[in-house]
SETORTI-990010 format. One record per residue (C-alpha): x, y, z; residue in one letter. Coordinates in steps of 0.5 Angstrom, whole numbers, padded with zeros to 4 digits, always signed. Layout:
% residues N
XYZa/...
% end
This chain:
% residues 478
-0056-0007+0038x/-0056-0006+0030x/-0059-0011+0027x/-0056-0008+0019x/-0051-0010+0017x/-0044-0006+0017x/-0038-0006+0014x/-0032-0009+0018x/-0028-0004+0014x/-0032+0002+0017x/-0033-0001+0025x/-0025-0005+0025x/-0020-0004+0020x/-0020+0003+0016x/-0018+0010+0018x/-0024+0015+0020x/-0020+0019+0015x/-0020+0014+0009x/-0027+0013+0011x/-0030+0020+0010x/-0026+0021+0003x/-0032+0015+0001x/-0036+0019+0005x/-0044+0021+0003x/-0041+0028+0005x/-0035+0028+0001x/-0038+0026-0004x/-0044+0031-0005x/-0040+0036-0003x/-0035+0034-0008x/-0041+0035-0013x/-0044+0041-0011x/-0036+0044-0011x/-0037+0041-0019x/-0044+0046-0020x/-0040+0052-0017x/-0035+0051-0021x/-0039+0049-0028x/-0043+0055-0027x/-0037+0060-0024x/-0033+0059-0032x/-0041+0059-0035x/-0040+0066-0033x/-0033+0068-0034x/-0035+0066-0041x/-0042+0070-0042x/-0047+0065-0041x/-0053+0069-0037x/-0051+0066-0030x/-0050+0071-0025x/-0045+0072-0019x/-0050+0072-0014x/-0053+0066-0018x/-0045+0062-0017x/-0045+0066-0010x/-0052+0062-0007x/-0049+0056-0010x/-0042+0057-0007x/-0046+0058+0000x/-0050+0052+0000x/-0044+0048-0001x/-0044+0044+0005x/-0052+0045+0007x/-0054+0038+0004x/-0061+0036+0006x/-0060+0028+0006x/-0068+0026+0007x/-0070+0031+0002x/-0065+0028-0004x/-0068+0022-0001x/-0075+0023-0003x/-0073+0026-0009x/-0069+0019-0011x/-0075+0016-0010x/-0079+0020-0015x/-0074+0021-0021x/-0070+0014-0019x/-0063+0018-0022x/-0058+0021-0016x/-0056+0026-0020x/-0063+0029-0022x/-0064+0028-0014x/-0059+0032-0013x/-0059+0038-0017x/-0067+0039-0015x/-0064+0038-0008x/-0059+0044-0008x/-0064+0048-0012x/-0068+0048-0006x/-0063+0050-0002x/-0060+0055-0006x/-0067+0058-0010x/-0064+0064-0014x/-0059+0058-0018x/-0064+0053-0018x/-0065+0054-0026x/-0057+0054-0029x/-0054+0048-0024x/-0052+0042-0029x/-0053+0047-0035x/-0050+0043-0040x/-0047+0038-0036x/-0048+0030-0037x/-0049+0026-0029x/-0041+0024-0031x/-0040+0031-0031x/-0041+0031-0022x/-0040+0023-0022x/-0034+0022-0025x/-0031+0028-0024x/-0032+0027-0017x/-0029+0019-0017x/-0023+0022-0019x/-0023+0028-0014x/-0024+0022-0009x/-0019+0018-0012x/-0013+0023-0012x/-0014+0025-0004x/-0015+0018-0002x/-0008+0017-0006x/-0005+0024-0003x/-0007+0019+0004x/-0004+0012+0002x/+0002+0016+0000x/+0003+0020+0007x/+0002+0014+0011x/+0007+0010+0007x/+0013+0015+0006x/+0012+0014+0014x/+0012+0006+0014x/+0019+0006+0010x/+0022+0011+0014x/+0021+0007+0021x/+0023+0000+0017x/+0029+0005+0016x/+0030+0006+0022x/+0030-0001+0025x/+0035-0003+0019x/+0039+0001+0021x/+0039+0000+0028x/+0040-0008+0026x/+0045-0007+0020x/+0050-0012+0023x/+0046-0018+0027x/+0047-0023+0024x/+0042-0028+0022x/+0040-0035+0019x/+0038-0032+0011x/+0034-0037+0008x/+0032-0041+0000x/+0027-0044+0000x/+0026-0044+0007x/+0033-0048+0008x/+0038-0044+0012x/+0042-0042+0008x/+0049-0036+0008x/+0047-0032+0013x/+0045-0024+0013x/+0043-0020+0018x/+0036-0018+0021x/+0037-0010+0018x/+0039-0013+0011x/+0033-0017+0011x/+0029-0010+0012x/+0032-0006+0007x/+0028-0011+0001x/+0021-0010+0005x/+0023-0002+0005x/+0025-0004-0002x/+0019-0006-0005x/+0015-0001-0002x/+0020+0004-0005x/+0018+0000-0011x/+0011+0002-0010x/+0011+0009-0008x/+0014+0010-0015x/+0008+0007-0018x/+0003+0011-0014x/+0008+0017-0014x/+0007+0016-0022x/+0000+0014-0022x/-0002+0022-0018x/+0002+0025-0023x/-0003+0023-0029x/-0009+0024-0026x/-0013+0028-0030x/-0021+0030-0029x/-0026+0028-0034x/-0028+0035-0035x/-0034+0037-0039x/-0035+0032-0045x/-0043+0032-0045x/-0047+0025-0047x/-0043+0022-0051x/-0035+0026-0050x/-0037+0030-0056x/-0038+0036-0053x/-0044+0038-0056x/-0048+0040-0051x/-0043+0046-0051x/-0043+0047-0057x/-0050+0049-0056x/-0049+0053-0051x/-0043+0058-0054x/-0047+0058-0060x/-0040+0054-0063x/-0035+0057-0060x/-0030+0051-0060x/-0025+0056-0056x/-0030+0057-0051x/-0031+0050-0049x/-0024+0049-0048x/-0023+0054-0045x/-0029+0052-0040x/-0025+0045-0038x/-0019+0049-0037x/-0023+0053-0032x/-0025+0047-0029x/-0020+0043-0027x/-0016+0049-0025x/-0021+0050-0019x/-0021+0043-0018x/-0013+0043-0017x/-0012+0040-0024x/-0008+0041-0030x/-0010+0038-0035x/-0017+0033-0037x/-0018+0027-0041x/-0016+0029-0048x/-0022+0024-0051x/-0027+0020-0049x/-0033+0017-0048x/-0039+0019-0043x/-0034+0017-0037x/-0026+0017-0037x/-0024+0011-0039x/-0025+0006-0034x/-0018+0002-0034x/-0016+0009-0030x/-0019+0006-0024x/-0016+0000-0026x/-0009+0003-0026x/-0010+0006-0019x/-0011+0000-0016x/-0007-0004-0018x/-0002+0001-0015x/-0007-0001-0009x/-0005-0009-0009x/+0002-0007-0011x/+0004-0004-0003x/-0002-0010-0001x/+0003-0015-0005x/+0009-0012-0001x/+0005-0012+0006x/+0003-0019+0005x/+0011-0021+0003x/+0014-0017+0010x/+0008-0020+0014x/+0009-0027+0012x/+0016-0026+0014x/+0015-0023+0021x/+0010-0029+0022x/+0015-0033+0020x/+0021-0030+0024x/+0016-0030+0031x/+0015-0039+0029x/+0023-0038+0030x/+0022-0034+0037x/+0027-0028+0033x/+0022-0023+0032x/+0015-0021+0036x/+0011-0016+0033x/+0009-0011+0039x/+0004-0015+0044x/+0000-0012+0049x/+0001-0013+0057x/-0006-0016+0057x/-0007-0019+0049x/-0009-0026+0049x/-0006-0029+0044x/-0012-0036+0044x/-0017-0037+0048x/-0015-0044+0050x/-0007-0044+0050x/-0006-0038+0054x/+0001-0038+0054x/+0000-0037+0046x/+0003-0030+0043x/-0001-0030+0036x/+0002-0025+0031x/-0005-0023+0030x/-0004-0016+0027x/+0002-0019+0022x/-0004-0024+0020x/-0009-0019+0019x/-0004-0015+0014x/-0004-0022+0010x/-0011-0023+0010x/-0013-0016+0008x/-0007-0016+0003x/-0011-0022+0000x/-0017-0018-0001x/-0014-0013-0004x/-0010-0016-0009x/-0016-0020-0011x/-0020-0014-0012x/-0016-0011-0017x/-0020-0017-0021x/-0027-0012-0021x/-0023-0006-0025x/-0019-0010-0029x/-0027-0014-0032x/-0031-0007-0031x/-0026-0003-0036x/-0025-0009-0041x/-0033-0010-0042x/-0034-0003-0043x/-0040-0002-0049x/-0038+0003-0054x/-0039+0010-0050x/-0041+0007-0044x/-0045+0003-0040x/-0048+0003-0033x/-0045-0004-0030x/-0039-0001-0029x/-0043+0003-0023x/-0045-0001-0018x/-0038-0005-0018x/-0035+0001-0018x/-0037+0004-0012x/-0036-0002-0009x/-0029-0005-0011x/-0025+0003-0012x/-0028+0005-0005x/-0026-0003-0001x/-0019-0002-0005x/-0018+0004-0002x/-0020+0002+0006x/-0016-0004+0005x/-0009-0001+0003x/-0011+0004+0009x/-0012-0001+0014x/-0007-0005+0012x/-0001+0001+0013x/-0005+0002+0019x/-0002-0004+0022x/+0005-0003+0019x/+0006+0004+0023x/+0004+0000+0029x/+0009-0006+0028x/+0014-0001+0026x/+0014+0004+0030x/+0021+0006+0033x/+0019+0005+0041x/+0013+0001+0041x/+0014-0004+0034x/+0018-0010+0033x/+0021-0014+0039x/+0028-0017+0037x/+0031-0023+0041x/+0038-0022+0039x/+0040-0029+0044x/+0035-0034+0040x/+0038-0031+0033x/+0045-0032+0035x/+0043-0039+0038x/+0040-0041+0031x/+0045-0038+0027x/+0051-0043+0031x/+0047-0049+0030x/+0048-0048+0023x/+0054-0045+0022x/+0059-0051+0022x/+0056-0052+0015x/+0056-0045+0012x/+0064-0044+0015x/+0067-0052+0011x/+0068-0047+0005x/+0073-0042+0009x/+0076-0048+0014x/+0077-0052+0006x/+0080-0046+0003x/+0085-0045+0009x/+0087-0053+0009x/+0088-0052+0001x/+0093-0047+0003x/+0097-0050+0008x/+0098-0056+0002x/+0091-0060+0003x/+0088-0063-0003x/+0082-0059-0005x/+0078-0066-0008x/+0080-0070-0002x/+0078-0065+0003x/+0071-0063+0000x/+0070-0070+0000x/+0072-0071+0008x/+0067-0064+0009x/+0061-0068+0005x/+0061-0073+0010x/+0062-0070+0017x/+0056-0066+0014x/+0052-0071+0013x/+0054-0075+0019x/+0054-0068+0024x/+0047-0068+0019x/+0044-0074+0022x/+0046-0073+0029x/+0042-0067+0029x/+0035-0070+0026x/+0036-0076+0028x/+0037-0076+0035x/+0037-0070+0038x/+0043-0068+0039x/+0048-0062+0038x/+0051-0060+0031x/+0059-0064+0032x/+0062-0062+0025x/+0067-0057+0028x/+0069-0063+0033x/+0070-0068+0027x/+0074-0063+0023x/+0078-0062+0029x/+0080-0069+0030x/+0082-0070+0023x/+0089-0068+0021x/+0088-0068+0014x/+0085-0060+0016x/+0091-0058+0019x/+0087-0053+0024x/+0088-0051+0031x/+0082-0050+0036x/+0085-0042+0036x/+0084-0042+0028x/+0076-0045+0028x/+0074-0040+0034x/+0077-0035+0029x/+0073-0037+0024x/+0067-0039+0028x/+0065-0032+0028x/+0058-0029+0025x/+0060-0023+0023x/+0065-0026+0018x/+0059-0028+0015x/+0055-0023+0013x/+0059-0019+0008x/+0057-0013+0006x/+0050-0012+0009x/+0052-0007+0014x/+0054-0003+0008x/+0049-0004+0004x/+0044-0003+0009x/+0048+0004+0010x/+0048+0005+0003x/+0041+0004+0000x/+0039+0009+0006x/+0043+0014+0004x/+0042+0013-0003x/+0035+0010-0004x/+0031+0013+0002x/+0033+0018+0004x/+0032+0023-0003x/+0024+0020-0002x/+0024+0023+0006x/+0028+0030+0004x/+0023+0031-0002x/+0016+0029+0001x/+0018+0029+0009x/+0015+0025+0015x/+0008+0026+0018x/+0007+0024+0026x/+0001+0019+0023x/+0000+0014+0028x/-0002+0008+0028x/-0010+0007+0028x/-0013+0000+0029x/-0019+0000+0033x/-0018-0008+0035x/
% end
């Protein structure tokens, strides 16, 4: 047995996919990827480094010797340095010019950018498919009505697909943040020490084209279009701020539908998928826990905690920089991102089209008519008023039925009598053909049909047409 410690995200909740993006590979890769790159515009600008030099460097990228970095760390105490003597062992002829004029955030902060927009490009792709299965499910259920509620009290009714929309809403909401996010994304590029460049300078003997033209040619190998226009050594740190918060805003959402659905499933009208041998607690075994739905809200919790970590780390940035940002930073970016990965993980489980949510249109249509009387007195009142009844008179007559069918309900356990009341008092001059025309859900619902039908159209389809849908299935270990 492993005695050390593990991280849950790695052995129970995130993708194998995030977990490689934070990876000691991806990351390392990432680096020697940056050398290549540093040396290769060297080059073109006519610094003394070869193409064989850049060919060797460009061979070994993945040729990473673990145990030798290890040693050399140990020696030099830097993991940059460690790195660079590490990829001159591999590739000798080179060993000389990697990290010519560059600074440790030249490989470090780079990288974390890098990382941060593939691991974005994967949020993306997974929530693009989240929303689109919520569509699926509101469209499906676009016209059963259901008991909506304020402040947890029944109130007019909506319908099971209506609800959905504002959960795909908010997730619309965020997809728009992160799409924004990806967008401004920009390399720090070669800023030297202190962001002045000087290093550079030094080494193009003042030739301020040429250091422009070399971050130009670094972030177009990287796949960027632009560099930080200023900074310090680092890019500043509210970037990673801003991208997490993009993180917590989908968390904030998943913890919205997932409080929802565990709501829903207490009232017996949704279930979220439950497996033919699941066992829902180990005393009660009639029990069906909605275990996945509590992990999104747990979860959700932890990342929208988290973004407190880069909110601090940029707002105590000395001057230029200084290094206790790096060890949070590591930590808090990376869990930021494994988190909102299990978490869309789950969703995909719960939403699926065949496999997700279980819909018990019975118990819903049970609940909906023991409230029903009391949402249906405006229209009965309405249609006494037009017959020749006072309006006064007959609100006054509801107001009390309703406290007294109120009453029978809480009090003794009885069924909900107000339509019986209603009927038994002339003052209402209604027949029992009139109250069962009007005791009808559907009549109640408005336009959520509509509205469901439209917002789809208008508002989710545009976002699948323009990014698609990937075929991501749910990942979740247990």
């Amino acid at each position: 047995m492993n005695q050390s410690y593990e991280s849950p995200f790695c052995t129970r909740y995130a993708s194998k996919e995030m977990q490689y993006l934070f990876s000691a590979d991806k990351k390392f890769s990432t680096w020697r990827r940056l050398w290549v790159a540093l040396a290769r515009a060297e080059m073109q600008l006519g610094l003394p480094v070869t193409q064989a030099q850049v060919d060797e460097l460009e061979a070994n990228i993945d040729n990473i010797d673990y145990d030798a970095a290890a040693a050399y760390e140990k020696q030099f105490r830097h993991d940059v340095m460690a790195h660079v003597h590490t990829y001159g062992d591999a590739a000798p002829s080179a060993a000389g010019i990697i990290h010519l004029g560059a600074t440790s955030c030249y490989v470090g902060d780079n990288t974390d950018i890098i990382i941060m927009r593939d691991a974005l490009a994967v949020i993306k792709r997974k929530l693009i498919k989240v929303i689109s299965q919520l569509a699926v499910f509101a469209n499906r259920y676009k016209a059963l009505p259901c008991l909506a509620y304020t402040h947890l009290q029944p109130a007019q009714l909506t319908t099971v697909g209506k609800r959905a929309t504002l959960w795909c809403n908010e997730l619309l909401m965020d997809l728009e943040d992160l799409d924004f996010r990806m967008q401004s994304l920009k390399l720090l590029g070669s800023k030297g020490t202190t962001g002045t460049q000087a290093s550079f300078m030094e080494l193009f003997e003042g030739d301020t084209d040429k250091v422009k033209n070399l971050e130009a040619l670094i972030a177009k190998e990287m796949g960027f279009d632009a560099v930080v226009p200023v900074s310090g050594q680092t890019y500043s740190r509210k970037v990673d701020y801003q991208v997490c918060s993009v993180l917590a805003g989908i968390a904030q959402s998943a913890s919205k539908f997932s409080n929802d659905i565990r709501l829903m499933q207490s009232f017996k009208e949704m279930e979220e998928p439950f497996e033919k041998s699941q066992i829902g607690s180990s005393a009660m075994a009639y029990k069906r826990n909605p275990m996945r739905d509590e992990r999104i809200t747990s979860l959700a919790r932890y990342v929208m905690c988290d973004v407190l970590n880069p909110a601090f780390t940029a707002g105590t940035q000395w001057f230029e920089r200084t290094l206790d940002d790096s060890a949070n930073k590591r930590i808090s970016v990376a869990e930021a991102f494994l988190g909102t990965d299990a978490i869309l993980n789950i969703m995909l489980n719960v939403t699926d089209p065949e496999n997700g949510f279980v819909v018990y249109e019975k118990i819903i249509r049970r609940r909906v008519m023991a409230e029903l009387p009391f949402m249906a007195t405006e229209n009965i009142m309405m249609d006494a008023v037009k017959k020749g009844g006072n309006r006064q008179e007959l609100h006054e007559k509801i107001r009390q039925y309703s406290m007294q069918a109120g009453r029978r309900v809480k009090e003794e356990g009885l069924d909900n009598n107000l339509c019986e009341l209603i009927l038994a008092d002339p003052m209402f001059m209604i027949s029992e053909e009139e109250m069962d025309a009007i005791m009808k859900p559907e009549n109640f619902i408005g336009r959520c049909p509509q509205q469901v039908e439209e917002f789809i159209a208008n508002c989710v389809q545009p976002v699948l047409d323009a990014n698609g849908v990937s075929d991501d299935k749910a990942e979740i270990s247990v």
